[in-house]
C-alpha positions, 0 to 999 in steps of 0.5 A: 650077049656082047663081051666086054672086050668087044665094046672097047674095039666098038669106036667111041665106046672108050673115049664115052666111057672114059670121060664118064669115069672123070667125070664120077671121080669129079662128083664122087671128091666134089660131092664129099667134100661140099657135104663136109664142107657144108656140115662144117660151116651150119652142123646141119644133117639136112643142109649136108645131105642136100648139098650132097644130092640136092642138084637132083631136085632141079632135075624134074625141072630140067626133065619138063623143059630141057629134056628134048635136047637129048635127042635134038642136040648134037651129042658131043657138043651136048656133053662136053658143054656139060662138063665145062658148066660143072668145071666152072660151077664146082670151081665157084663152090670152093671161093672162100668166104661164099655164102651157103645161100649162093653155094645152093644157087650154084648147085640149083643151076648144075643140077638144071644143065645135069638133066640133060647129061643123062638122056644124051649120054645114054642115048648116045651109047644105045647109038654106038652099040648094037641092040643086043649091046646096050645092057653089057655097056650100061654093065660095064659103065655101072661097074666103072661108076663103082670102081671110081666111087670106091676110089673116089670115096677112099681117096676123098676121105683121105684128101679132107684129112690132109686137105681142106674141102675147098682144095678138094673141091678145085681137084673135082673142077679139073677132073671135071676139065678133064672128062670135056676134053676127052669127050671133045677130042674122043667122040667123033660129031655126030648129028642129033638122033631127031630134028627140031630144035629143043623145046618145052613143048617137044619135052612135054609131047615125048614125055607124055607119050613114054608117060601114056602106057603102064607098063612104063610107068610102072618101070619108071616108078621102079626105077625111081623110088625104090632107089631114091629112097635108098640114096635118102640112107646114103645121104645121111652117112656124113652126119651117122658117122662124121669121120668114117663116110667115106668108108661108108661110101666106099663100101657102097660102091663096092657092093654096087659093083658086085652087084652089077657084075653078077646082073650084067655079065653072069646071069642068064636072061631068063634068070636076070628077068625075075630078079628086079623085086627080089634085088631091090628088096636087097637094096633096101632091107639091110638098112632096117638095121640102123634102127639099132644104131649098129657100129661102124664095121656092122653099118659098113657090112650091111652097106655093102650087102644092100648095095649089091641091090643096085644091079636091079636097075640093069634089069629094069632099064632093058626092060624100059628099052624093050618097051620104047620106040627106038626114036625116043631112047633117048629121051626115055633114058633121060627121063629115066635119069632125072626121074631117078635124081630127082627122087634122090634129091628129095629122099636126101632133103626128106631122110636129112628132116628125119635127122635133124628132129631124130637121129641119122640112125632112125632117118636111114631105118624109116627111109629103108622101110618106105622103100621096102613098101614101094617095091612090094606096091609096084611088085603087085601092080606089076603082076595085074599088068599085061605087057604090051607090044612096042608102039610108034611115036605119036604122028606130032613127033614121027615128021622129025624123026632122024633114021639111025 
């Protein structure tokens, strides 16, 4: 496995990997903040907990049109416009005196332009790393995502007690204008892993070939709902415990971050292969415990166990690169992406109507519960699936495939 020192010596690893972590600490300060912000103003669970997550909703939108930009798009034009279009939107957001309503409309659209950050910025890091790299760098990047979080969280909640939420909100927008310039000044132009221009019909002709074998799909499923679920819990932290969520949050990333150490770095691969039901049954199952309504120190204890969960994703994406065609990592990255986000976004909208007829408490237990179910389904159906050799992109897409 690649050591991960020597992805830093690989060039454009560090400005990638910097500017992904500007842009986590932007959406770790923005999202608390636009969550309090917006429970503040109605008291509603559910309308906090999607204007937390739900700019995934809009995900499935951009993945069935948008998402053959991820390999037809020159990828540092491609991110750095990404991060502009959050500075502007995250800087809208905190106008005071904006309707609810319109702060929606702008999450709606970020969420469109986020769909394709995904595919490119994963694609873009199966480019810049050897094949037997690429799951150190997702480790890596997955251990940086919570370590941002822990500090983003903690020092959120500390900034909403001393700052108002549309002050936080404008600090996430110039983190945002800090990840565009790095990634404009750090990766260097490369062209598009495909040619053609981006297209409807080119996203729906490479999905449906990803979307043709089960192995993938079962994959896929693994990766978004069991997770998805899981996010549904954590979207509720504001309206379980008002003045201590990013505690919660923080404890969170801290677990994620254990997690993915041991999955990325100090599991064997033989061991590591066998791990992905077994984790994401840790993901969810410590969550049943909110059933009970536990106090804060208890709630935060079984956060930080269940995130530990987390590291299944590493096991399931090498397995998702093992069974796609190079040509299309991509885009199979990015339907991995806003498959996952999507699915947060509406566990989020579902745990927060659980709330708002119950309790935050019974909403987390029942949306752990499912998650449990999912994981036990796909486990079996996994285990009736033979795995299949790697096949070539269909002859429509082959003509435009760029050499790598």
């Amino acid at each position: 496995m690649t050591s991960y020192r020597s992805l830093f010596r690989t060039p454009e690893f560090t400005p990638l990997f910097l500017g992904s972590a500007a842009q986590t600490a932007a959406g770790t300060v923005g999202g608390l903040a636009l969550g309090t912000l917006v429970y503040r103003a109605t008291g509603s669970p559910l309308l906090s907990a999607v204007s937390m997550f739900g700019p995934s909703l809009a995900q499935v939108l951009g993945a069935t049109v948008l998402l053959s930009g991820a390999d037809r798009l020159p990828p540092r034009t491609a991110l750095t416009a990404i991060a502009l279009v959050f500075t502007a939107g995250t800087a809208l957001q905190a106008l005071p005196g904006l309707p609810v309503g319109a702060v929606f409309a702008v999450l709606l659209a970020m969420g469109l332009v986020a769909s394709l950050g995904g595919g490119v910025r994963w694609g873009l890091l199966n480019e810049i790393l050897a094949k037997d790299g690429y799951l150190s760098g997702r480790s890596v990047f997955n251990m940086m995502s919570g370590l941002t979080q822990i500090a983003g969280f903690a020092t959120g909640g500390a900034l909403l007690a001393a700052l108002s939420p549309r002050v936080c909100l404008l600090l996430s927008a110039a983190l945002y204008l800090t990840a565009g310039l790095v990634l404009r000044l750090g990766l260097s132009a490369r062209p598009p892993r495909s040619a053609g221009r981006p297209s409807a019909s080119a996203t729906w002709r490479a999905n449906s070939a990803l979307w043709s074998d089960r192995s993938r799909r079962l994959t896929y499923l693994g990766l978004w709902l069991p997770n998805g679920m899981v996010v549904g819990c954590e979207s509720l932290y504001v309206s379980y415990a008002p003045h201590a969520a990013g505690t919660l949050f923080a404890c969170g990333a801290l677990g994620m971050f254990a997690g993915d150490v041991t999955v990325g770095r100090l599991l064997p691969p033989g061991v590591r292969r066998r791990l992905a039901t077994p984790l994401l049954l840790l993901l969810a199952v410590p969550y049943l415990a909110f059933a009970a309504h536990p106090p804060l120190p208890l709630a935060a204890l079984c956060v930080t166990l269940a995130s530990v969960g987390f590291g299944a994703s590493l096991v399931q994406q090498e397995r998702l690169m093992d069974l796609t065609p190079g040509e299309l990592a991509g885009q199979a990255l990015g339907l991995h992406s806003s498959g996952m986000l999507t699915m947060q976004g509406v566990s989020a909208a579902a745990a927060g109507a659980v709330a708002q007829l119950t309790t935050p408490a019974a909403g987390m237990a029942l949306m752990a519960a499912g998650s449990v179910a999912v994981t036990l389904v796909l486990a079996a159906a996994a285990r009736r699936t033979p795995r299949p050799l790697i096949t070539p992109a269909p002859a429509a897409m082959e003509g435009s495939a760029r050499s790598r």
